[in-house]
C-alpha positions in Angstrom: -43.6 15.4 15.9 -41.8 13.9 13.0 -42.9 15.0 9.5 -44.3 11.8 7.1 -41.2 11.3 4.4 -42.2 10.4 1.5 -40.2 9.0 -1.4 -40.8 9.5 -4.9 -38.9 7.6 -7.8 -39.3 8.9 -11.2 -39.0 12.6 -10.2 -37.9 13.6 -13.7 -41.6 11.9 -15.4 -44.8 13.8 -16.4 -46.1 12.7 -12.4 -42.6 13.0 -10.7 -42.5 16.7 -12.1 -46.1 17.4 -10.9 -45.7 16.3 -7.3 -42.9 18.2 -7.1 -45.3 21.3 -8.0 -47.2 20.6 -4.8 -44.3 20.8 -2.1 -44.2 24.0 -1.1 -48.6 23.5 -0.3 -47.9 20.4 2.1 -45.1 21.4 4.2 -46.6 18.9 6.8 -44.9 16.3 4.4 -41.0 15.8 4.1 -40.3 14.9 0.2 -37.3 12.5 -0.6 -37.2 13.2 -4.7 -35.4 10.6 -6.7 -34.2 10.0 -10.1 -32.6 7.0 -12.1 -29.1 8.8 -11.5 -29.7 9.0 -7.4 -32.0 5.6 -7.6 -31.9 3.0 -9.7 -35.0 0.9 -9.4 -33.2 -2.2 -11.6 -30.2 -1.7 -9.0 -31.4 -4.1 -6.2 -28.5 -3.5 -4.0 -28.9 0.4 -4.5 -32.5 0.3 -3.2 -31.8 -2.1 -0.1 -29.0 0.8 0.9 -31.3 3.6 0.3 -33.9 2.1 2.3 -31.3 1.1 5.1 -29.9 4.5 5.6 -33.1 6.5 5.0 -36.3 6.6 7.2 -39.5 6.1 4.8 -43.1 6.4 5.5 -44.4 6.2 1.5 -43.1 5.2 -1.9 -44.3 6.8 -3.9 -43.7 5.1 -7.8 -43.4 7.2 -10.6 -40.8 5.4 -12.2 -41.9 3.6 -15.5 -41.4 2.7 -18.9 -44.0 4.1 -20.5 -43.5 4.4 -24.6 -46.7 2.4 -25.5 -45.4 1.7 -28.9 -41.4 1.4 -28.0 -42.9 -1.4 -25.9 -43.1 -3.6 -28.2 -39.9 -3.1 -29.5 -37.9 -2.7 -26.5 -39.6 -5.6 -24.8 -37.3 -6.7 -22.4 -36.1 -3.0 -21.3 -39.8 -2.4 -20.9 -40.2 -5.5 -18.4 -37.4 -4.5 -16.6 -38.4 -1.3 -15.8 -42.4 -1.5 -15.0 -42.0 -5.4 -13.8 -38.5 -6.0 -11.8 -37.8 -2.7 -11.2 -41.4 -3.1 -9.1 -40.3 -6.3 -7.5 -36.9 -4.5 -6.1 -39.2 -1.6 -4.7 -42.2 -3.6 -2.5 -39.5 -5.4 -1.3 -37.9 -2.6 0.4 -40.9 -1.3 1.5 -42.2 -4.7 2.8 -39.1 -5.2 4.9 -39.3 -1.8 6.0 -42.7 -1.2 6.6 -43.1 1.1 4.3 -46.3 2.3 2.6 -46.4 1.5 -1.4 -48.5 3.8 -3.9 -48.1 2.3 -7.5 -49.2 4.3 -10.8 -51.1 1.9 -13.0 -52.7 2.4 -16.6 -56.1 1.7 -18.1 -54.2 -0.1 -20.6 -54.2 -3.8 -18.2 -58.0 -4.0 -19.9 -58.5 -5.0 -23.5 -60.9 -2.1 -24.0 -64.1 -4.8 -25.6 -66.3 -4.2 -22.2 -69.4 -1.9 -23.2 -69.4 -0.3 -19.3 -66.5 1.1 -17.8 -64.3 -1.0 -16.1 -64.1 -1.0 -12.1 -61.2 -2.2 -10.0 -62.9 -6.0 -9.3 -62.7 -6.2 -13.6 -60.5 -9.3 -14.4 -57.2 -7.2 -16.5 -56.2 -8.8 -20.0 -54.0 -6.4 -21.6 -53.5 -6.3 -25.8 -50.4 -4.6 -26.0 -46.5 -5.3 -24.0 -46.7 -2.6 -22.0 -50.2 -3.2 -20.6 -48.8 -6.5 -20.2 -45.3 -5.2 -18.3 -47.4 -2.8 -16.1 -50.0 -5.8 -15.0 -47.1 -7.9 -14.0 -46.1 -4.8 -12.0 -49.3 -4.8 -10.4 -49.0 -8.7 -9.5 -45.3 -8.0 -8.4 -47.2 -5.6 -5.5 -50.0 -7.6 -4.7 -47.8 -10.6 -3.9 -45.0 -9.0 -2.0 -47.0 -6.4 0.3 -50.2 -5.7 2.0 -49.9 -1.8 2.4 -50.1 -0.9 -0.7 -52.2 1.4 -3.3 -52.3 0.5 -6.9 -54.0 3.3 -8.6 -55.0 3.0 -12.5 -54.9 5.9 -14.5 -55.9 7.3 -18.0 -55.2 9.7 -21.0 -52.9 11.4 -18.6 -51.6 14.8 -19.5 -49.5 17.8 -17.7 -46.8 20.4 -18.4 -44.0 17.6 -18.4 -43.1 15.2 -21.5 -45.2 14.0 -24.1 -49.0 13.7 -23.7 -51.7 14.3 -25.7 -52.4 17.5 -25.1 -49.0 19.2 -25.5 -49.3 16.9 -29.1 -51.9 18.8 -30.4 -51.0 22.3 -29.6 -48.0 21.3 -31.0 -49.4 20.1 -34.3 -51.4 23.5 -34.3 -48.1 25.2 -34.6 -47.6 24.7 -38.0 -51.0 22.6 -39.4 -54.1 24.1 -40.5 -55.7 20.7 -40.5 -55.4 17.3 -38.2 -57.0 13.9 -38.4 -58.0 12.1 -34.6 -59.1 8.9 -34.0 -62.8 8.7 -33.1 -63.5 5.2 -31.6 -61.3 5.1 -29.1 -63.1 6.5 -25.9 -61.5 7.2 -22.6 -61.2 9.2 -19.7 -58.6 11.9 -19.6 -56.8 12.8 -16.5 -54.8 16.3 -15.4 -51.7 15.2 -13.8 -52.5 17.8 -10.7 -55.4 16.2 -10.2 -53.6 12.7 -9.5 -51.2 14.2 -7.9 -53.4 15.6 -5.6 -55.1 12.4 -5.0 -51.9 10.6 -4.4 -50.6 13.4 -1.3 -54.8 12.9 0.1 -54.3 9.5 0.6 -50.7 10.2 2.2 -52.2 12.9 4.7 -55.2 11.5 5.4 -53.1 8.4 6.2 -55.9 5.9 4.8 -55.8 2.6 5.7 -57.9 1.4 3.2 -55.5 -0.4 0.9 -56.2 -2.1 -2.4 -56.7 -0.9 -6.1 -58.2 2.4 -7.0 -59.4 3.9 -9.8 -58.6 7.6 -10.8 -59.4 9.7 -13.6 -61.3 13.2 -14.3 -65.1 12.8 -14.2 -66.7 12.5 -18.0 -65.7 9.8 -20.6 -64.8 11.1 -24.0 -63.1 10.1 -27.6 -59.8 11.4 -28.9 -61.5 13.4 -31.3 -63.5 15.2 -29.0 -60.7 15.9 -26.3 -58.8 17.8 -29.3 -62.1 19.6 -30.2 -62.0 20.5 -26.6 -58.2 21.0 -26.5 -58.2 23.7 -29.1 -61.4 25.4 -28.0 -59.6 26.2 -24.3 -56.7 27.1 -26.5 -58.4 29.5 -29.1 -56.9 27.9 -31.7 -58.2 28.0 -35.3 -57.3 24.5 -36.6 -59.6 21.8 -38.9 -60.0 18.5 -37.3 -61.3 15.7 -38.9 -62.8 12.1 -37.4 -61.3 8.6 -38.5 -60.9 5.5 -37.6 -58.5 3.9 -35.8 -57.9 1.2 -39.1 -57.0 4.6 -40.8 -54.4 5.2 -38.0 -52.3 2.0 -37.7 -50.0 2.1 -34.8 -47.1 -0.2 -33.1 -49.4 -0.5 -30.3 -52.5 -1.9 -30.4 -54.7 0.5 -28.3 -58.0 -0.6 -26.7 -61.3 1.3 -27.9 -63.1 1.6 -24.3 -60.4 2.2 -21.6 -63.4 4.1 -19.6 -63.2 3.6 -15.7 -66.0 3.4 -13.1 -64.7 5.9 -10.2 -68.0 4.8 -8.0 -65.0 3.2 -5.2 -63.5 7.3 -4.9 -67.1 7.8 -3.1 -66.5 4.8 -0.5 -63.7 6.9 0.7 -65.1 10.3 -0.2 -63.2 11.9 -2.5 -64.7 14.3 -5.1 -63.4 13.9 -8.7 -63.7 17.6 -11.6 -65.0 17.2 -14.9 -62.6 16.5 -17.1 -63.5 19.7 -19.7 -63.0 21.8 -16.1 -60.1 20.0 -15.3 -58.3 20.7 -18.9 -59.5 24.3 -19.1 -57.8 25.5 -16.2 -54.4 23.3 -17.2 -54.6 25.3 -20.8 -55.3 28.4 -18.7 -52.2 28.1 -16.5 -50.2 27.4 -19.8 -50.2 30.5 -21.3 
């Protein structure tokens, strides 16, 4: 019986890196692992050769512009990227049958809802890239019907820039920080979403559509680093202010929280996000 192959574009990103962690504990998968060298997702022609001399199952998408504040500065590099490098993608898989998973961001909402958004919430982004990676998600839902979109948050892991690896940097050599405290969200381990991803793939579910996927618990920046430093046993001061004291390129939204009530229609059980960061500062040191 031939194995499911999967592609995965973006191998080199913060996701790309982490499914790559999980190979060696689903052998019953055959992993194609791309980056922008070996496949260009804004090279159309390079994508319709790829897919016409390589069987695919999945496609996975892990390729993305994802500089929130570059964004909107680099607008048009941005769009090409997380918009028309989308469009060349689903229609690859469309014309080859080929299942699409698509990484998505809290950051399609405008963050003014009191309750946490679900996947039937109408988007209306505030910043480019929001704006670039909702286009994405159009660019999907138009070209294919096999196809998972899944929105994500606050997403760290061992790879690139995240939050996380921000502040244990900034420990290094301050004695005292300042995080934003009206900003709430739901942070997200990357091995957790990566997991998710590989369930859907071996479980070969059939129940296509939007999903949302976070760690369980809703918190502010503020109290992720409070949380951040505690795992860490770091002695550090941090102090709450407001986002108006904090100006950035970007403007951010202040509730990006997600209802993950649809993960239950399909049974699959989400950790706390406090458990969930523990162990990744655990496996750290």
């Amino acid at each position: 019986m031939e194995k499911i192959r999967v592609l995965i574009t973006g191998r080199d990103g913060l996701l790309g890196t982490t499914l790559h962690q999980l190979v060696e504990e689903n052998l019953h998968l055959d992993f194609i692992f791309t980056n922008r060298k070996s496949l260009d997702v804004l090279n159309e022609r390079s994508i319709r050769n790829f897919f016409d001399k390589n069987r695919i199952d999945y496609c996975i998408n892990c390729a993305a512009y994802t500089n929130v504040d570059k964004a909107e500065e680099e607008k048009e590099l941005a769009k090409k990227v997380n918009v028309i490098g989308v469009a060349n993608l689903v229609e690859s898989c469309k014309k080859h049958h080929v299942k699409l998973i698509h990484i998505s961001t809290d950051y399609v909402f405008n963050g003014r809802s009191n309750n946490p958004y679900s996947e039937g919430d109408i988007p209306n982004p505030i910043n480019y890239y929001g704006k670039t990676k909702l286009l994405g998600e159009q660019e999907v839902q138009k070209m294919h019907n096999n196809f998972f979109i899944i929105r994500t948050s606050w997403l760290y892991g061992k790879k690139g820039t995240n939050f996380v690896k921000t502040m244990l940097k900034l420990a290094k050599t301050k004695k005292e920080i300042s995080v934003v405290d009206d900003q709430i969200g739901n942070p997200t381990n990357a091995i957790d979403l990566a997991k998710f991803i590989l369930y859907l793939i071996g479980s070969d579910n059939r129940n296509y559509g939007i999903y949302n996927f976070t760690n369980e618990g809703k918190t502010s920046w503020f109290e992720f680093a409070i949380e951040i430093f505690k795992y860490s046993k770091v002695a550090i001061k941090v102090n709450r202010i407001s986002s108006d004291l904090y100006p950035t390129i970007a403007i951010r939204p202040k509730n990006s929280t997600f209802s993950l009530e649809k993960l239950k229609t399909i049974n699959y059980p989400t950790r706390d996000w406090k458990i969930a960061l523990k162990e990744f500062i655990t496996n750290l040191k």
